[in-house]
C-alpha positions as CSV (number, residue, x, y, z in Angstrom):
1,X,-65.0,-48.3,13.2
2,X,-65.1,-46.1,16.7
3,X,-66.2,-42.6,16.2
4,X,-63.2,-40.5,17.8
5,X,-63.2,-37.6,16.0
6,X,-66.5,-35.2,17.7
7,X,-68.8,-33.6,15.2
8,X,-67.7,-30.2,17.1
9,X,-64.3,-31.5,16.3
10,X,-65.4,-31.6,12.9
11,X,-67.4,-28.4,12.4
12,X,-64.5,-26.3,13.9
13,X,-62.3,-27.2,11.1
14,X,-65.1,-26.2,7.9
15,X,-65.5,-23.0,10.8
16,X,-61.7,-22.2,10.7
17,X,-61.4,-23.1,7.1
18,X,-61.2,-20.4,4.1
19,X,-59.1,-19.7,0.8
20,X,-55.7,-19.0,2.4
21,X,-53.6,-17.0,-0.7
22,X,-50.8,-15.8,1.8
23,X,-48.8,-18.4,4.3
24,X,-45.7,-17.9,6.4
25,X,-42.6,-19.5,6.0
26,X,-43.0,-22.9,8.1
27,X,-43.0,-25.6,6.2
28,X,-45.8,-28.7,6.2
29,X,-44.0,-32.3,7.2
30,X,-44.1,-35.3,4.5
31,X,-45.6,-37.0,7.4
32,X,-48.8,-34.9,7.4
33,X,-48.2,-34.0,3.4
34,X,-48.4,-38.1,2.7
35,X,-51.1,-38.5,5.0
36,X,-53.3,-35.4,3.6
37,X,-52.1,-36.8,-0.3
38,X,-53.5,-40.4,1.2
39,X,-57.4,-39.7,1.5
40,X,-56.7,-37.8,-2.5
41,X,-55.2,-41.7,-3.4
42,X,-58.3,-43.1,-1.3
43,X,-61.0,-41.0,-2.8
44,X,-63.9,-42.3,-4.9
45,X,-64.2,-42.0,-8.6
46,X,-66.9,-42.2,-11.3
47,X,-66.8,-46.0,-12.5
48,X,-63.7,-46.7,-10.3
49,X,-61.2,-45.3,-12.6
50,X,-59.0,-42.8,-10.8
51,X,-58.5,-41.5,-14.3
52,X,-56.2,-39.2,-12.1
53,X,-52.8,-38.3,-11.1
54,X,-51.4,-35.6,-8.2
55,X,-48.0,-34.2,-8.9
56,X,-46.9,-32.6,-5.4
57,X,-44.5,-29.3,-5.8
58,X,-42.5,-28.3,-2.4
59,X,-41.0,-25.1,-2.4
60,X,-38.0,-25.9,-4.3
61,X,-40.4,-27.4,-7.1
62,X,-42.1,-23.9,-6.5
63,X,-39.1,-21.8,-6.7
64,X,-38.2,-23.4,-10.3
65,X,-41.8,-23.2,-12.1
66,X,-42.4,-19.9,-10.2
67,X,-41.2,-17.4,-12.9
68,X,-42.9,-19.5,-15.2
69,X,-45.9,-20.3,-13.8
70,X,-46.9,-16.8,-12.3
71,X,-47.5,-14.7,-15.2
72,X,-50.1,-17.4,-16.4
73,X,-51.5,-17.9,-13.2
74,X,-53.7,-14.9,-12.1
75,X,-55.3,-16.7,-9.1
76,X,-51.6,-18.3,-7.6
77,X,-49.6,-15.4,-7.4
78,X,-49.1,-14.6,-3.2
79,X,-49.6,-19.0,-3.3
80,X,-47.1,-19.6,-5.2
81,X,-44.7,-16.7,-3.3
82,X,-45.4,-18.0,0.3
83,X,-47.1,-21.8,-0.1
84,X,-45.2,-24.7,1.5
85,X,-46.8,-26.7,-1.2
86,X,-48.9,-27.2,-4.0
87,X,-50.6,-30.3,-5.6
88,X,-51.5,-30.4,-9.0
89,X,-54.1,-32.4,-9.8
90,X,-54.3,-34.1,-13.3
91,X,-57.3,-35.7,-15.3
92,X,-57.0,-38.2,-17.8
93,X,-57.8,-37.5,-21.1
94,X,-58.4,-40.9,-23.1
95,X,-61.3,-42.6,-20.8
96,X,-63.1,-43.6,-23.5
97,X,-65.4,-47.0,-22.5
98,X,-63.1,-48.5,-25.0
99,X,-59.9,-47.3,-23.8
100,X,-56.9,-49.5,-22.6
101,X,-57.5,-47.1,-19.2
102,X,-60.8,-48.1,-18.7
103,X,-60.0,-51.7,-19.5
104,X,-57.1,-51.9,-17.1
105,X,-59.2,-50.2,-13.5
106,X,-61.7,-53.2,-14.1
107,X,-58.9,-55.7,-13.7
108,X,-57.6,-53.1,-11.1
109,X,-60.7,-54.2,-9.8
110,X,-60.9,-57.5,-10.0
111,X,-63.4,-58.0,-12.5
112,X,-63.1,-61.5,-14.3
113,X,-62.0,-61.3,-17.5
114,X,-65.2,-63.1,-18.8
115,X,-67.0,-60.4,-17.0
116,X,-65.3,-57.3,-18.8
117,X,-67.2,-56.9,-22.3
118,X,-70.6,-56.3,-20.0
119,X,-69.0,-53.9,-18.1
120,X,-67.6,-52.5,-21.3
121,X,-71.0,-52.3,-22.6
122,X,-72.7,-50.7,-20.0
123,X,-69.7,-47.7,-19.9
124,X,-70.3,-47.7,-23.6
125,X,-74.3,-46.9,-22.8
126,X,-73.4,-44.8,-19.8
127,X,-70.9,-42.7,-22.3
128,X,-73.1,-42.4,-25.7
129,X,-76.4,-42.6,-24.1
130,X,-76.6,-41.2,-21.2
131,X,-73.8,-38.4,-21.2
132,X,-73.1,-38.2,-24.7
133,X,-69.4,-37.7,-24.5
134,X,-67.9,-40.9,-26.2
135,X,-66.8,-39.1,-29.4
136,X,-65.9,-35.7,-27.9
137,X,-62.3,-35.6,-26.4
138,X,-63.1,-32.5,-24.6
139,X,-66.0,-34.0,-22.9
140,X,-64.4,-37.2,-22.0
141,X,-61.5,-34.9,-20.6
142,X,-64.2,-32.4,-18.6
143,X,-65.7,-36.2,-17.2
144,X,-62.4,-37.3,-15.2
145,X,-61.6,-33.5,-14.7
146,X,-64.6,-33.3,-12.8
147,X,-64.0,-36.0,-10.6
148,X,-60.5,-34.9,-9.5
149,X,-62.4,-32.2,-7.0
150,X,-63.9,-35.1,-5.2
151,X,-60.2,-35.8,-3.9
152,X,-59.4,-31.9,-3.7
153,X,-62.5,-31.6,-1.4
154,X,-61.1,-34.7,0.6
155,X,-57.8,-33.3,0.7
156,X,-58.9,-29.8,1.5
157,X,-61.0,-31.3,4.6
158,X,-58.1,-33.4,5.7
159,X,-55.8,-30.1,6.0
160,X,-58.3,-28.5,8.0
161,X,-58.9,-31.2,10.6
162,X,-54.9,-31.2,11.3
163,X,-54.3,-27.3,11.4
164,X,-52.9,-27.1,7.6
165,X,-54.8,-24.1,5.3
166,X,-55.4,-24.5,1.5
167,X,-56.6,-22.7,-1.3
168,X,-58.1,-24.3,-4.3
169,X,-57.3,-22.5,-7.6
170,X,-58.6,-22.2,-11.4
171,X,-56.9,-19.2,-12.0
172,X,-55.0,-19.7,-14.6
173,X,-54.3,-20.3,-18.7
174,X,-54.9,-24.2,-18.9
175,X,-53.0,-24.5,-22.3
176,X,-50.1,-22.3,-21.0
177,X,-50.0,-24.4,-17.9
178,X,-50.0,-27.6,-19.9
179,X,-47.5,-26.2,-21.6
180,X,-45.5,-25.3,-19.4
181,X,-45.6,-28.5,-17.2
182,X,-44.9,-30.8,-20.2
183,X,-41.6,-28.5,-21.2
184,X,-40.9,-29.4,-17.5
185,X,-41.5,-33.2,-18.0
186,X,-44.2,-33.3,-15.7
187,X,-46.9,-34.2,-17.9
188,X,-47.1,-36.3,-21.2
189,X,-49.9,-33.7,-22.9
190,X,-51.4,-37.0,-24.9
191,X,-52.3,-38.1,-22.0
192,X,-53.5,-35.9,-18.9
193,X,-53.9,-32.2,-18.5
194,X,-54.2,-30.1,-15.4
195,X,-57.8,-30.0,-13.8
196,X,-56.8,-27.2,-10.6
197,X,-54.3,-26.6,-8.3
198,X,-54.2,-26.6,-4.5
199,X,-51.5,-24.7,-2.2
200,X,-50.8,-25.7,1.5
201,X,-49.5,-23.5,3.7
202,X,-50.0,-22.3,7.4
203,X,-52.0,-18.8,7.0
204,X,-49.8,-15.5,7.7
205,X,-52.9,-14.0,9.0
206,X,-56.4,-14.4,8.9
207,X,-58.1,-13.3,5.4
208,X,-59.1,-10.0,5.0
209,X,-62.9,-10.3,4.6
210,X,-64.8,-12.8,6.6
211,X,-66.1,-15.8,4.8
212,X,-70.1,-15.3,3.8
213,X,-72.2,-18.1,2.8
214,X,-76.0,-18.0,1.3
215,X,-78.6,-18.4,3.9
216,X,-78.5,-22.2,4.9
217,X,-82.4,-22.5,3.6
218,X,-81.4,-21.4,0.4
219,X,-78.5,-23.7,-0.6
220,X,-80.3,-27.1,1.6
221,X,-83.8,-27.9,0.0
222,X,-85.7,-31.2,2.5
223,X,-88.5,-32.5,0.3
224,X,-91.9,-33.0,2.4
């Protein structure tokens, strides 16, 4: 693959990038929407499951969840007033080793069919043994949760390299939110439930406070 994108290139857009909670009113394209949504599809996952889904909201999808979304969503309130978009990113809640999900990303996958009950075996140690989640529902849930914020990372990142701002949010009542988005048909609740959200916009103005970090030497440990 040729490198064309610098490493300057790069480090401007983490440099220019913060939690954006107030955007104006120009709208992002489906062009650059599809292609920021693409490296979400593209993005890896524990096992190879994409126990995943990412339900996009333009702002006429915002305009009719707003009222019900904001008074149960203390960290979306200016996003969900200005934001061109927002993605909601749902996690999977029956990944049991066991599962018919689990079964159907190996042949995703292309695992033989002869070659399935090992690879059932060793996501049956992986979940009882090693993690200890097989029988909890929760836990299985807070495992494919966890690996939606690889793809809002990737997502995020994207934005930034093309000029879009985001803001990642957990602000909110999860049950509420469920509830909400299966009244609205957006969800089956036996099936997924909302990990975050993420709003797109293009910033209004810069945020009040500048963005502070933890000394470098703090946060990056080299072993000798």
């Amino acid at each position: 693959m040729t490198q064309s994108i610098s490493k300057e290139a790069i480090r401007a857009a983490y440099d220019h990038r913060m939690a954006v909670r107030v955007y104006n009113d120009e709208d992002i394209s489906r062009d650059d929407m599809d292609f920021i949504l693409d490296t979400a599809w593209l993005s890896p996952s524990s096992v190879g499951l994409e126990g995943w889904r990412f339900v996009v909201l333009d702002r006429r999808h915002i305009e009719q969840l707003r009222d019900s979304l904001k008074p149960i969503s203390w960290g979306a309130g200016p996003q969900l007033d200005t934001a061109s978009h927002f993605v909601l990113l749902l996690a999977e809640k029956n990944a049991r080793y066991d599962s018919q999900v689990i079964k159907e990303s190996l042949v995703r996958r292309g695992i033989s069919e002869e070659d399935i009950p090992a690879r059932l075996g060793l996501y049956k140690d992986f979940q009882e043994r090693d993690q200890k989640i097989a029988d909890n529902p929760r836990a299985l849930w807070d495992w494919t949760a966890k690996q939606t914020y690889i793809a809002m990372g990737n997502m995020m990142t994207t934005a930034a390299m093309i000029g879009i701002d985001t803001c990642p949010i957990e602000g909110f009542d999860y049950d509420k939110v469920n509830a909400v988005l299966s009244e609205a048909q957006i969800i089956d609740p036996e099936k997924e439930g909302i990990a975050s959200m993420v709003s797109f916009g293009y910033r209004l103005k810069d945020p009040k406070h500048p963005r502070s970090r933890k000394p470098r030497q703090e946060v990056i440990t080299w072993l000798d």
